[in-house]
C-alpha positions as CSV (number, residue, x, y, z in Angstrom):
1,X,-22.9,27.0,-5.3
2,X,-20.6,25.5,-2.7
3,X,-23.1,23.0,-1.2
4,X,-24.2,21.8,-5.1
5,X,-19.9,21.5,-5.8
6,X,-19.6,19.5,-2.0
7,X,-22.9,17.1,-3.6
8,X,-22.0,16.3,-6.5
9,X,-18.2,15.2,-5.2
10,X,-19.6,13.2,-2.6
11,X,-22.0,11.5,-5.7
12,X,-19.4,11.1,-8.2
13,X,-16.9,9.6,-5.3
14,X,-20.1,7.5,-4.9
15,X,-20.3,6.1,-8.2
16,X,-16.7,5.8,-8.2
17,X,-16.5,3.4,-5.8
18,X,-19.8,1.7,-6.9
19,X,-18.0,1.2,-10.6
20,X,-14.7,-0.9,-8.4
21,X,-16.8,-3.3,-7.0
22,X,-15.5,-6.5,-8.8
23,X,-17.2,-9.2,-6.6
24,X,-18.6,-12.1,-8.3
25,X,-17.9,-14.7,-10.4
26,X,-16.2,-15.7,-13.4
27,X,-15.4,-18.8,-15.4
28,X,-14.2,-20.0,-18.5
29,X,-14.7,-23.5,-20.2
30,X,-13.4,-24.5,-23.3
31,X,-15.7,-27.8,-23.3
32,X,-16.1,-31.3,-22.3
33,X,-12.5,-32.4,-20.8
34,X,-10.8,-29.4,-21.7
35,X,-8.9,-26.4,-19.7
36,X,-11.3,-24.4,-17.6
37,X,-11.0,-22.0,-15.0
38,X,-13.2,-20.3,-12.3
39,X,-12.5,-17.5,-9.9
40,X,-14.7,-16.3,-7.2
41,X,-14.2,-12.7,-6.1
42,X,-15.1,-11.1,-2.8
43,X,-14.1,-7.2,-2.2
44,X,-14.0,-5.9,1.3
45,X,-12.6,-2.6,0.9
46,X,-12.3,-0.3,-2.3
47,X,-8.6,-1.1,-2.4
48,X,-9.3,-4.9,-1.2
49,X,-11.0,-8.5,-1.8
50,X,-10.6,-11.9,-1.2
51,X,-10.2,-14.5,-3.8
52,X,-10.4,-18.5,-5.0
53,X,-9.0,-19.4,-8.5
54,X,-9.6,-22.5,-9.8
55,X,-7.9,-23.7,-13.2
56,X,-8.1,-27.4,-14.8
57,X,-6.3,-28.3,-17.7
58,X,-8.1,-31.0,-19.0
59,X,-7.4,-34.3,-20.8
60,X,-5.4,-36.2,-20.9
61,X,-3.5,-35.0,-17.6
62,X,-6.2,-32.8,-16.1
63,X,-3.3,-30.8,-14.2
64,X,-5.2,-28.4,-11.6
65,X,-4.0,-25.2,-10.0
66,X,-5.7,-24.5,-6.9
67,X,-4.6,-20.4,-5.3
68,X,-6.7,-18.1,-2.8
69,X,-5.6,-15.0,-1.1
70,X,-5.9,-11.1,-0.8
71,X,-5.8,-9.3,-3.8
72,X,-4.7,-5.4,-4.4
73,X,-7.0,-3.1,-6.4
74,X,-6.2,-0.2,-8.3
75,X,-8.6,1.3,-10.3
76,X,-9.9,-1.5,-12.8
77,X,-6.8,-3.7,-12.4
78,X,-6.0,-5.7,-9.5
79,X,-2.8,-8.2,-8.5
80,X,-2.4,-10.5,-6.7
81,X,2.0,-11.2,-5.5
82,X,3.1,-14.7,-3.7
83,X,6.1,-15.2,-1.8
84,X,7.8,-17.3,-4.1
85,X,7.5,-14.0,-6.4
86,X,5.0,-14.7,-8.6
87,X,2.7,-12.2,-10.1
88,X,-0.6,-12.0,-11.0
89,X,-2.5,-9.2,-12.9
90,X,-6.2,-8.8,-13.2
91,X,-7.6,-6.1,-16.1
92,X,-11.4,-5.6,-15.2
93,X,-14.1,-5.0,-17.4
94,X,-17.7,-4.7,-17.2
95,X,-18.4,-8.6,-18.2
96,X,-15.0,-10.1,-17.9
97,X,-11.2,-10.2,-16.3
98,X,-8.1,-11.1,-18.2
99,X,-5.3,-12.8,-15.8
100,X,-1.9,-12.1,-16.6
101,X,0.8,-14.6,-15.4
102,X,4.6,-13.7,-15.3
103,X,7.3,-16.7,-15.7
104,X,8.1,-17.1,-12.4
105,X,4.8,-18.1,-11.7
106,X,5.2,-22.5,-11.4
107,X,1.9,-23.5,-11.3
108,X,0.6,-27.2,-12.6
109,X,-1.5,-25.7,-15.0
110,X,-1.7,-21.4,-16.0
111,X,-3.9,-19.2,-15.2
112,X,-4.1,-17.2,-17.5
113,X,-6.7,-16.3,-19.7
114,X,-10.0,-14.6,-20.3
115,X,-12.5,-15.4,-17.6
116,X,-16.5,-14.5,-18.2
117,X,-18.5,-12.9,-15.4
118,X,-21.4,-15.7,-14.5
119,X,-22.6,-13.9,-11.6
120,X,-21.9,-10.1,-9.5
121,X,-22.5,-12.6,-5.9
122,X,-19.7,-14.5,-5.2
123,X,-21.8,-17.8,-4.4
124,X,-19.7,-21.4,-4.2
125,X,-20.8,-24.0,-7.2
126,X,-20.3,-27.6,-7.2
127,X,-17.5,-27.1,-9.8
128,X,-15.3,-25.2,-6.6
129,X,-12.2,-27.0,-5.0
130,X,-11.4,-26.9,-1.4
131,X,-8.3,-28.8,-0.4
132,X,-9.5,-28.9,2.8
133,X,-11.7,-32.0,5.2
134,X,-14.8,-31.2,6.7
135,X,-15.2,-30.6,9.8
136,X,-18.4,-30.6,11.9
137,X,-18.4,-27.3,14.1
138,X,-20.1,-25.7,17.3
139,X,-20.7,-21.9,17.7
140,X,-20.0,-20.5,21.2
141,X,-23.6,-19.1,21.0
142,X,-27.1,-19.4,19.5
143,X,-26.5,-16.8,17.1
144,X,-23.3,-16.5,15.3
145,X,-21.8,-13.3,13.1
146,X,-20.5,-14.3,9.5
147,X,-18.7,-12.4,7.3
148,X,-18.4,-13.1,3.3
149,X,-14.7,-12.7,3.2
150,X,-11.9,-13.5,5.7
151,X,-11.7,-10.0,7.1
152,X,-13.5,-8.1,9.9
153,X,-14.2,-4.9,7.3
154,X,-16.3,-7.3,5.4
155,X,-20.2,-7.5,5.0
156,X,-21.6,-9.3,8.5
157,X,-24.5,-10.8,9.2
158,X,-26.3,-12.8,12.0
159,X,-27.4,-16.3,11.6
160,X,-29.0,-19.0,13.9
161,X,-26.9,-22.0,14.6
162,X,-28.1,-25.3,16.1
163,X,-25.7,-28.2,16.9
164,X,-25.2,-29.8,13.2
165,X,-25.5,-26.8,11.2
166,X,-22.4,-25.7,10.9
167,X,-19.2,-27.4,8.8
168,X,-15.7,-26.5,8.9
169,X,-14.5,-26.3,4.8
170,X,-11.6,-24.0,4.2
171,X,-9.4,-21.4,6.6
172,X,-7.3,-18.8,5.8
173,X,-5.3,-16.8,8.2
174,X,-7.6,-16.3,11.4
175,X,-10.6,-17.2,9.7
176,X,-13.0,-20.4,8.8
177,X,-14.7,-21.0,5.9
178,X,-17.7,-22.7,7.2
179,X,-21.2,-24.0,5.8
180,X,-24.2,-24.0,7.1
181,X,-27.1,-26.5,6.4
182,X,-29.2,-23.7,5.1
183,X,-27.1,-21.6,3.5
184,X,-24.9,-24.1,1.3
185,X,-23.5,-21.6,-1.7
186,X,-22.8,-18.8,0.2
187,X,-19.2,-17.6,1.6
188,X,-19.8,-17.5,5.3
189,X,-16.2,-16.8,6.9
190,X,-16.3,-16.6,11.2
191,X,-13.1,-15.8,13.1
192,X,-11.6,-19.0,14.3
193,X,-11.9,-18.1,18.1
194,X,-16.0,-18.1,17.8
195,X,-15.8,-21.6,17.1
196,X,-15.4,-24.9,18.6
197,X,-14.2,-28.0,17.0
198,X,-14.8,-31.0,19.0
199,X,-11.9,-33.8,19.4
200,X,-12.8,-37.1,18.2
């Protein structure tokens, strides 16, 4: 009786954490020109993940809010908390998120809304901003670990590098977002002490 009480706790903690798993991504667009938003979610831990938000207001000013950081998961709601005090909120469902934003949040353009899960892997698309200039990179060795958020408890995996593969397009804390030539979509973060980026 014990061992069947001990199982089925360790399969409903299972499923549990299964059920939090909020990587992926979601978008809204409200047409041609007009306000749209995408976020691109990657959880590490059950209590943690790793996010981009885009938002565009459209015409005729096409203001643009452009945010990335760690976010704070609780159950199926998640925040997100700047330094300038700002506050994000993130209600999960199945198929979407709803983004609260408070009024000290100064963005260009909110974001706010109701955002439609496109995809559970967090994969780049062309409509993703990076504020950031590419830079052609070298890996200390043939082989190169990458992990698909900027955090050593993160999914790894090994991947081949030759001289020209590799791309420097985004960092965050100790971390580079880089691209590979064969893997162009994918989030591929590597601590910034495995590369080298030559001088010009």
């Amino acid at each position: 009786m014990n061992k069947f009480l001990i199982t089925s706790t360790i399969m409903l903690f299972t499923i549990k954490l299964i059920a939090q798993d909020i990587s992926g991504v979601y978008a809204y667009n409200k047409g041609m020109n007009k306000a749209n938003g995408n976020l691109y979610i990657m959880q590490f831990k059950p209590d943690s993940a790793f996010f981009y938000l885009n938002t565009l207001s459209g015409m005729p000013d096409f203001f643009t809010t452009d945010i990335k950081g760690y976010l704070r998961i609780d159950s199926n709601v998640a925040y997100i908390k700047e330094a300038s005090s700002c506050r994000l909120e993130l209600l999960f469902t199945k198929s979407s998120v709803v983004i609260h934003q408070d009024t000290a949040c100064k963005y260009e353009y909110t974001t706010a809304g109701t955002y439609k899960k496109t995809s559970a892997i967090p994969k780049r698309n062309s409509t993703m901003l990076l504020n950031f200039t590419e830079k052609p990179a070298k890996s200390l060795n043939d082989s190169l670990i990458v992990f698909n958020a900027p955090s050593l408890h993160a999914q790894s995996k090994m991947i081949h590098c030759k001289e020209g593969d590799l791309k420097v397009i985004d960092d965050f804390n100790s971390f580079f977002l880089v691209e590979h030539k064969k893997y162009k979509t994918e989030f591929m973060w590597v601590p910034k002490k495995n590369l080298l980026i030559p001088k010009k």
